[in-house]
N, C-alpha and C positions, 0 to 999 in steps of 0.2 A: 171426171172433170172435163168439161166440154169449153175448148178453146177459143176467145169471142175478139174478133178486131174492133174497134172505136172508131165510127165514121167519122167522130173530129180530131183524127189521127189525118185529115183530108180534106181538112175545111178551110184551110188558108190563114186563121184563124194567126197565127204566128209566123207567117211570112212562107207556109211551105205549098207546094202546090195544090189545086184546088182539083177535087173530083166531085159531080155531082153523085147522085145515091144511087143510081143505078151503076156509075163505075166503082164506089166504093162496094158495090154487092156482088160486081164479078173480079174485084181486084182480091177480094177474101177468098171467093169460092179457087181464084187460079191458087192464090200462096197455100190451100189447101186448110183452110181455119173451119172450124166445126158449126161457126153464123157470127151474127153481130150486133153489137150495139149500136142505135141510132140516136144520133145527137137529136134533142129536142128541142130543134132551132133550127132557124137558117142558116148555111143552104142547106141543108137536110130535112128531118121530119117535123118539122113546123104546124105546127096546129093551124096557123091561117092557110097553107099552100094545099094541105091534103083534106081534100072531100071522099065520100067514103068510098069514089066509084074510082080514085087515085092511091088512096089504100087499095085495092083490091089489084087494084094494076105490080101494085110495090109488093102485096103477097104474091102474087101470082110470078114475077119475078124469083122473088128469094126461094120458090119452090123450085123454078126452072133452074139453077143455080145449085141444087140440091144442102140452101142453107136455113138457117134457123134466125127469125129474130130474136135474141135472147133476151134483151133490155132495153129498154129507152131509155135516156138519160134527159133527165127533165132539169133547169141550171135554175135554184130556189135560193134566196137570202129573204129569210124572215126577219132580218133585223126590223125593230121599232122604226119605223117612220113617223118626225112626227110632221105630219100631214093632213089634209082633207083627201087624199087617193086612198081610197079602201086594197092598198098594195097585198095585204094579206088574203084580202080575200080571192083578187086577182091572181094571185099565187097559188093557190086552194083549185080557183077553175081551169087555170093552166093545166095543173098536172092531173085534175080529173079528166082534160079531155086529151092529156097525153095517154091516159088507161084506157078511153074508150078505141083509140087508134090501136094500143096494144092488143086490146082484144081482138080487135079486127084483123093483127097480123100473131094471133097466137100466139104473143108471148106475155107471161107471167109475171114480169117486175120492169117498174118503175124508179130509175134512181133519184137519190131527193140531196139536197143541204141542209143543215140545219139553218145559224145566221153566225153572222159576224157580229165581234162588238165592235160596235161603232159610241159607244158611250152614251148613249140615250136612255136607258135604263141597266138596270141591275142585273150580275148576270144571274141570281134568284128569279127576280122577275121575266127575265129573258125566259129560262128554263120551265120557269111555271106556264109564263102563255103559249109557251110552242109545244108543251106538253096535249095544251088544247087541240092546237091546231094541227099537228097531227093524228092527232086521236080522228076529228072530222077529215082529215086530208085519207087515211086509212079505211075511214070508212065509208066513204066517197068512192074509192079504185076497189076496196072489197065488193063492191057492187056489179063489178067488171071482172070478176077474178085474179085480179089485179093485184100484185103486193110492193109495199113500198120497202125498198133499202135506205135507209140511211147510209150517206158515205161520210167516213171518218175527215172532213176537208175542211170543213170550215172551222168558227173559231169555238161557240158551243160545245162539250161533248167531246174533244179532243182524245183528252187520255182513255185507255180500253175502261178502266174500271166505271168512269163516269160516265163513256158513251153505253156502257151497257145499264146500269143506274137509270138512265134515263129513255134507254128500251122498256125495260122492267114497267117504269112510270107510264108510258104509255099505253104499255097493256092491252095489243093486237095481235090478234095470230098471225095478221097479213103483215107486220111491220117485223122485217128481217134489219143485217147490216151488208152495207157497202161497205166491207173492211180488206184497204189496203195500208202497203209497208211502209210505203215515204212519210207517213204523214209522223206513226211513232218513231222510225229509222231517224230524223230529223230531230227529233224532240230528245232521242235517246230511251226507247223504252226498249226492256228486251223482247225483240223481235220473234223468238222461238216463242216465249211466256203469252204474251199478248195474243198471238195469233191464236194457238189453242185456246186461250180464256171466251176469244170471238169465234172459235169457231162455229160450236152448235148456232151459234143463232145468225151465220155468215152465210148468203145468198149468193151473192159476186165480189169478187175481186179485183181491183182494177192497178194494174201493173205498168209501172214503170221505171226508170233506170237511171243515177244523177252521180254526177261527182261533185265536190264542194269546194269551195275555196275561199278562206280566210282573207276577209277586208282588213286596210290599214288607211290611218290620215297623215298626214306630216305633219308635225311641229315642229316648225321652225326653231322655236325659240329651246328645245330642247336636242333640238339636231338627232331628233328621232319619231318613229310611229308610234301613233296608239291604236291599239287591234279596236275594227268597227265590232260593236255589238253580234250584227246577223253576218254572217257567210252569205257567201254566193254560189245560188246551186244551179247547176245546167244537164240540162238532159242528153246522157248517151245510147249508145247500143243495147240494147239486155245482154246484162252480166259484167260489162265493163264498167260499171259503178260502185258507189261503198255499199250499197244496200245486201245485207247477208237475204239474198233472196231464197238460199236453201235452207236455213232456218225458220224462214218464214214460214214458206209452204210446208215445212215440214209441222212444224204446229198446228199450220190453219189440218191438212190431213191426219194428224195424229186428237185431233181434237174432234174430228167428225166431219171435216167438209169436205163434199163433193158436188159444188156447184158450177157457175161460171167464172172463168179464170181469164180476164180481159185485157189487151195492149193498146195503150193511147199513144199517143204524142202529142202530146198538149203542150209543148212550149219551145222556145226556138233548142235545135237539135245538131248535136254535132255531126258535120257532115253536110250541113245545110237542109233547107226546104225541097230539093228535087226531089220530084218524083222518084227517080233512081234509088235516089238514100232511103225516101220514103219506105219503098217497096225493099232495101234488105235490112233496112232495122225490124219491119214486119216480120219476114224472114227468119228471123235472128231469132227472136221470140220463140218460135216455134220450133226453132232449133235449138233450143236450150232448154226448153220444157222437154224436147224429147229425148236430151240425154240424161236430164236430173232425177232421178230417182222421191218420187215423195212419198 
């Protein structure tokens, strides 16, 4: 399993400090991480910023560094538009030219979304047109050696049985999954079960760490709360959350995976945005994979 930092663990993106990509490829290489995933946007790997002679500068780095780019993360919502912007299709060219970058910096996978409902059609209909559109999105980055992950995040595809249903439907040798814990842990799926079910067809992992907390309103008129529908979740350390992350990985490895195993911080974080926190929540990570056994 080769351990991957998220350069939008560093993108400011939720108030924490901001590191261009060259410091997020030696801030991996010091915490000792095995390489990295690159945000597929700004301020990172951005298809407008990098021409191919600033790719080769961004390889040439990661080698000096002695890391690996393991993924790009490409941020896709297929929902139905209804519009005159050909949004789909722009979607489609986006991440074929986040593959040709890939290739350019040897690495193998592309991360994707499915779509959100946003109520504009059916989510039959949803499932059947994105079924298309990845099939061409696949075969578009096949052409780059390129393979797409699905990550389990958006609202499409959710549950392991359905997201893999709709792998199946696809029907690409190159379309793997992006399958992490939060999303069933959240939902309440058994976390041991599902990971093994994802594993064989599981490319990367993308890890991270929450505690929750039970919303309430007041009423007055009853001189009491009524519990809000969703909780409130926030991002901690690795390990210091409810997510049984040793059952996890113990599935996803009992089921066959040994691919990339990756740490974000994508949303406001305890401990704050500093840099400081930054760099030992990264830490943390690493230090817990390497006492856990999977």
């Amino acid at each position: 399993m080769k351990l991957c930092l998220f350069s939008i663990s560093y993108a400011g993106l939720w108030g924490q400090d901001v590191l261009p990509l060259p410091g997020v490829i030696a801030k991996a290489a010091e915490l000792g991480y095995d390489g990295v995933m690159l945000a597929g946007k700004r301020p990172h790997l951005s298809v407008l910023d990098y021409s191919a002679d600033k790719t080769a500068e961004l390889r040439d780095l990661l080698q000096q560094h002695d890391l690996a780019c393991l993924v790009i993360g490409a941020y896709t919502d297929f929902s139905h538009y209804v519009s005159e912007l050909p949004s789909v299709e722009l979607q489609i060219g986006y991440v074929e030219q986040l593959a040709k970058l890939a290739q350019q910096l040897d690495c193998r996978i592309v991360r994707v979304f499915t779509a959100y409902d946003r109520g504009a059609e059916s989510p039959l209909a949803t499932w059947t047109r994105l079924v298309g559109v990845f099939q061409e999105m696949c075969d578009r980055c096949g052409e780059h050696g390129v393979s797409v992950a699905v990550q389990n995040h958006h609202d499409l595809c959710l549950e392991t049985p359905g997201l893999l249903e709709f792998l199946s439907d696809i029907n690409r040798e190159n379309c793997q999954l992006g399958f992490d814990a939060w999303s069933p842990a959240l939902r309440g799926e058994d976390l041991a079960v599902a990971a093994k079910m994802a594993a064989p067809h599981t490319a990367i992992t993308t890890n991270a760490d929450y505690v929750r907390f039970a919303r309430y309103r007041y009423q007055p008129d009853l001189v009491n709360y009524a519990r809000a529908e969703v909780d409130m979740v926030r991002a901690v350390p690795f390990g210091e959350g409810f997510i049984d992350y040793q059952a996890f990985f113990t599935g996803l490895t009992s089921g066959g995976f040994d691919g990339v195993a990756t740490y974000e911080m994508c949303s406001p974080l305890r401990g704050g945005g500093g840099l400081s926190n930054l760099d030992r929540c990264a830490k943390a990570y690493l230090n817990w994979m390497g006492r856990h056994d999977h």
